[in-house]
C-alpha beads as a LAMMPS data file, in Angstrom:
LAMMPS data file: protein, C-alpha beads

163 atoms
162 bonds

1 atom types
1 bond types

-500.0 500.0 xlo xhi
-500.0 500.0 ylo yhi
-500.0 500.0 zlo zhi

Masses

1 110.0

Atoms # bond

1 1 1 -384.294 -91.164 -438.637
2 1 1 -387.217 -92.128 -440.981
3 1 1 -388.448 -95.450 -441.164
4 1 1 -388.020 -97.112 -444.621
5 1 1 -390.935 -97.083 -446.996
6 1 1 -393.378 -100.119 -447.547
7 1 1 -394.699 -98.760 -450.908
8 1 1 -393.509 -100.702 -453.408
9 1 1 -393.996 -99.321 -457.481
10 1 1 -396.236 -102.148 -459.141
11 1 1 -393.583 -101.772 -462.278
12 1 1 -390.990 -102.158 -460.182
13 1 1 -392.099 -105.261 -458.669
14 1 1 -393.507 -106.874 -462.282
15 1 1 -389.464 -105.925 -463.814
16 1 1 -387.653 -107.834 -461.000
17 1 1 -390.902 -110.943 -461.353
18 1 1 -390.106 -111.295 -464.872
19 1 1 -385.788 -110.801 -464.813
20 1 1 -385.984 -113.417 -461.605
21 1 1 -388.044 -115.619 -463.297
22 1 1 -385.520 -115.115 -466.463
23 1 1 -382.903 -116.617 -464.248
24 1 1 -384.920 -119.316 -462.992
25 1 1 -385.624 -120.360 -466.740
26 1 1 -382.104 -119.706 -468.204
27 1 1 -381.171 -122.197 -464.837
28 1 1 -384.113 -125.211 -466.216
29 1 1 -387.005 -124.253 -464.415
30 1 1 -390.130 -123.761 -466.540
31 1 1 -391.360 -120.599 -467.512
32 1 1 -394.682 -120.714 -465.768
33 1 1 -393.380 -121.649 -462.927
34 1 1 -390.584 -119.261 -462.551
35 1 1 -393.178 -116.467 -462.727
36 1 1 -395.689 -117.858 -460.282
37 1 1 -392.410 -118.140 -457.558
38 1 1 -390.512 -114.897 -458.404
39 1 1 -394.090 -113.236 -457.523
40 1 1 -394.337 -115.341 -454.367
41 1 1 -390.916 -114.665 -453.288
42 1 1 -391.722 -110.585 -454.287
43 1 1 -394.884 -110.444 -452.031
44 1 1 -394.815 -109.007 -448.512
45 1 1 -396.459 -111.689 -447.087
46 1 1 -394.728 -114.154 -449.297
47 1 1 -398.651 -115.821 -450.197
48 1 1 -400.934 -115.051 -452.832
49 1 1 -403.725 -116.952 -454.145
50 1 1 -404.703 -118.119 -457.462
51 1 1 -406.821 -114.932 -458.735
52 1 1 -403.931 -112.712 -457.051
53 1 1 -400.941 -114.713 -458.709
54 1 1 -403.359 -114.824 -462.352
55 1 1 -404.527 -110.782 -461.875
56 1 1 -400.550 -110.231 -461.106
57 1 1 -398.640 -112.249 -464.055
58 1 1 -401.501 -111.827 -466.546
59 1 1 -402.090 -115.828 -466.871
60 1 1 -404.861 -117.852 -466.574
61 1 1 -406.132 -120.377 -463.638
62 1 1 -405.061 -123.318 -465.644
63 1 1 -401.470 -121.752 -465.646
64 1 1 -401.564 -121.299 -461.941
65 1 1 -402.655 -124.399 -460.899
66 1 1 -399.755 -126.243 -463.305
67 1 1 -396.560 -124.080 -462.019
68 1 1 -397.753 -124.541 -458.423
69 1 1 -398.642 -128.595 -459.115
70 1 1 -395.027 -128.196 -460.445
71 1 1 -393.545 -126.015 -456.991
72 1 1 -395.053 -127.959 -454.728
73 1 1 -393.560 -131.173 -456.272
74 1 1 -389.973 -129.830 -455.828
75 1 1 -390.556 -128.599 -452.882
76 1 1 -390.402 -124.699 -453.263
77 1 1 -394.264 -122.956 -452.040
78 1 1 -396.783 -125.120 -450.071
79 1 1 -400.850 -124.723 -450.270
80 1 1 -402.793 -123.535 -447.286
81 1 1 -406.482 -123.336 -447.459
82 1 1 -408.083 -119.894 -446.196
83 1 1 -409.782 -120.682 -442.799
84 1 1 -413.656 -120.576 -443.695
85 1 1 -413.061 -120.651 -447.154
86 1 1 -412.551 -123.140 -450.406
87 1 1 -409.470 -120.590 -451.736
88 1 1 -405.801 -121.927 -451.358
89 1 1 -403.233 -119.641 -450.748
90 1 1 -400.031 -120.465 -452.049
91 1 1 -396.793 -119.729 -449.914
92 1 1 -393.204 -119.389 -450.558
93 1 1 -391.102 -119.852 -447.290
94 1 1 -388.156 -118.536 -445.551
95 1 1 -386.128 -121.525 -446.195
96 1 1 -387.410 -122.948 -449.510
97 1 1 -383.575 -123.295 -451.053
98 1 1 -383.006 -125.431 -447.998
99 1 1 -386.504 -127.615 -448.480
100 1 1 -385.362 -127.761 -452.448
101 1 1 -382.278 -128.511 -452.192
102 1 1 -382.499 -130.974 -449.305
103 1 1 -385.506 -132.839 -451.783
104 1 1 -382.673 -133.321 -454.444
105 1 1 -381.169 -135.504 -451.766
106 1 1 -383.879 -138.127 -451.871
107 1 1 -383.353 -137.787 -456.022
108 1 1 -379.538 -137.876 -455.968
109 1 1 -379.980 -141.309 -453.715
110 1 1 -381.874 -142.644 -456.834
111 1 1 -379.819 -141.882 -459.053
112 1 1 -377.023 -143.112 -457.513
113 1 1 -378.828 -146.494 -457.124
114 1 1 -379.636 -147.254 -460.624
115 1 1 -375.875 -145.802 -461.104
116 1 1 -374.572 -148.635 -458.698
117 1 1 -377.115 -151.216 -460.901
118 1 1 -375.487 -149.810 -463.993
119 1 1 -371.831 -150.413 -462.847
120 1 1 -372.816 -153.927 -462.148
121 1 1 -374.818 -154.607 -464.890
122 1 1 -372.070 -153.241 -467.334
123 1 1 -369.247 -154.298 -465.637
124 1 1 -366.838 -151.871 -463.739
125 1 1 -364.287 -152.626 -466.033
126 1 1 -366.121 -151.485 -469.414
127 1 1 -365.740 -148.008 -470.739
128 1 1 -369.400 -147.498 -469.626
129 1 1 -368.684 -148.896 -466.413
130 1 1 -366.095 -146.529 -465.343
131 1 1 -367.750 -143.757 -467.013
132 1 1 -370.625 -144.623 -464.429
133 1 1 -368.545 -145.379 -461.760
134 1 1 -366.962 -141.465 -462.237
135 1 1 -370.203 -140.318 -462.469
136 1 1 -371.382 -141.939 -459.202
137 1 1 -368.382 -141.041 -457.116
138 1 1 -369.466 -137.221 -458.314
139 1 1 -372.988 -137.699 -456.898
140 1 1 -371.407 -139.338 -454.074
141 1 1 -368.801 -136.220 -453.684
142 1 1 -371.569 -133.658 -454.347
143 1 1 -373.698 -135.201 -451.673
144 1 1 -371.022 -135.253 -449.227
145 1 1 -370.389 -131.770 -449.280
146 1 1 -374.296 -130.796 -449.814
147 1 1 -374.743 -132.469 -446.094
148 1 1 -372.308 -130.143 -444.416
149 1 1 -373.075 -127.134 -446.100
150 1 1 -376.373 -127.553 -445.254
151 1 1 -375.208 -127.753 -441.556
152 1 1 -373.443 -124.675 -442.044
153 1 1 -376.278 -123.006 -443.959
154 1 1 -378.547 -123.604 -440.668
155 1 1 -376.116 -122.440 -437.906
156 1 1 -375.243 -119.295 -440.451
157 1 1 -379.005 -118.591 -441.024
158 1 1 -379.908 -118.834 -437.061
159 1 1 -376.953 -116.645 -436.271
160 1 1 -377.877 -113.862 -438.372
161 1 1 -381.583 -114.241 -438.889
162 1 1 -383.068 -116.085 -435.895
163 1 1 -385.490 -118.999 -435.811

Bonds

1 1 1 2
2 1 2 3
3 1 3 4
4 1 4 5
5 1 5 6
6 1 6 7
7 1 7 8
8 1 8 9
9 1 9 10
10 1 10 11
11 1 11 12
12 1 12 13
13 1 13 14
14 1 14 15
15 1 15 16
16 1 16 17
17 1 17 18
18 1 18 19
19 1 19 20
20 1 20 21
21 1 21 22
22 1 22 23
23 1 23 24
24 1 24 25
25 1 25 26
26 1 26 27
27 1 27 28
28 1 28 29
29 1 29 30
30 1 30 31
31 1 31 32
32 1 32 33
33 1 33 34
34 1 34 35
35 1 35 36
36 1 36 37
37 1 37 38
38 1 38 39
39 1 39 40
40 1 40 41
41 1 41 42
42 1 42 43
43 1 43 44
44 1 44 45
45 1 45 46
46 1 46 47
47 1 47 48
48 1 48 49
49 1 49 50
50 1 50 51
51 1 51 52
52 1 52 53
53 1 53 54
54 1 54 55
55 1 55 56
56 1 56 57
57 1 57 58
58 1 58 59
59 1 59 60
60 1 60 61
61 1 61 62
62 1 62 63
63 1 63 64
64 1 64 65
65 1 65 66
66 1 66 67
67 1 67 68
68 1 68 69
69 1 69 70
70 1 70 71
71 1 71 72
72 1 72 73
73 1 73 74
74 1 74 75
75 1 75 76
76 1 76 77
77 1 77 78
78 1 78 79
79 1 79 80
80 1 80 81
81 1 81 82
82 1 82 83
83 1 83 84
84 1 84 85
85 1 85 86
86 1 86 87
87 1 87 88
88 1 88 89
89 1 89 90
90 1 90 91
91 1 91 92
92 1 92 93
93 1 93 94
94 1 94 95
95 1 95 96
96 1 96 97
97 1 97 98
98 1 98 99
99 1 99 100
100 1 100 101
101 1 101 102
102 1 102 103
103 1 103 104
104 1 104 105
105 1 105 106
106 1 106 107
107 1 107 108
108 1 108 109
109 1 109 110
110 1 110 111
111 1 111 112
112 1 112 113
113 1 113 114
114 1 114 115
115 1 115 116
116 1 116 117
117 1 117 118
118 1 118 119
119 1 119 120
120 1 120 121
121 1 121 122
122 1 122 123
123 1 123 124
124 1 124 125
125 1 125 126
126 1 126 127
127 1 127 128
128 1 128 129
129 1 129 130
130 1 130 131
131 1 131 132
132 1 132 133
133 1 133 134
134 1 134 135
135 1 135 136
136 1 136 137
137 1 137 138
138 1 138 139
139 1 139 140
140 1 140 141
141 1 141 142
142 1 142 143
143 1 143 144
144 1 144 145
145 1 145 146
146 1 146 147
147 1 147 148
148 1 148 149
149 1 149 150
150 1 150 151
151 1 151 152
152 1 152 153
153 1 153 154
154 1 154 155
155 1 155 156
156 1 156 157
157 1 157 158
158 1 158 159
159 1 159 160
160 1 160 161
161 1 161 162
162 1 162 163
């Protein structure tokens, strides 16, 4: 049996980049940033650093340093700094949907704060008030659920994948 080639076709990499990234932006993620993870999540050693991710998607440093600012904000690559060296590396990790999606947690709590405010400063019993009292029960719902999937999510992954 023959081992499975590691060559990967430059073009072939750049076409699923830029359709990923498509996704990504057609989902609300900004273009830049889109790009800079797709190419992340496409590399072998999911890291690349700025002059690798600018050579790659044909942008400049200015561009890189914005859609990772924005990435590392929502959680989804990290920056490591090359031992000996100045240069960051940027890295996109195994379980970055988990990291982003547990971060919305901490943002769904706010929301559903200045929801509860809303309800009392409105009154429950307005039109607005019930339409944010529906609204927060959704969040509340969505959260809920989120929790235990995640639980799931992490038994699942360890099962088939490891630690």
């Amino acid at each position: 049996m023959t081992e499975p080639s590691t060559e990967r076709d430059p073009e072939s990499v750049s076409r699923f980049v830029e359709h990923f990234a498509a996704q990504l932006v057609e989902a609300g993620m900004p273009r830049m940033p889109s790009r800079v993870f797709a190419a992340l999540l496409a590399s072998d050693t999911g890291t690349l650093t700025s002059a690798e991710l600018g050579e790659q998607l044909r942008i400049s440093p200015a561009a890189v340093s914005g859609a990772v600012r924005y990435l590392a904000q929502v959680h989804m690559v990290s920056r490591e700094r090359e031992p000996g060296s100045r240069r960051e590396r940027y890295r996109v990790h195994s379980d970055q949907w988990y990291e982003a999606l547990t971060s919305r947690e901490a943002i769904i709590k706010r929301w559903e704060d200045a929801l509860r405010d809303g309800v009392a400063g409105l009154g429950p019993g307005t039109p607005a008030g019930r339409r944010l009292t529906e609204t927060l029960a959704f969040f509340e719902f969505i959260e809920r659920d989120v929790a235990e999937m995640m639980e799931r999510w992490r038994a699942y992954r360890e099962e088939r994948f490891g630690s």
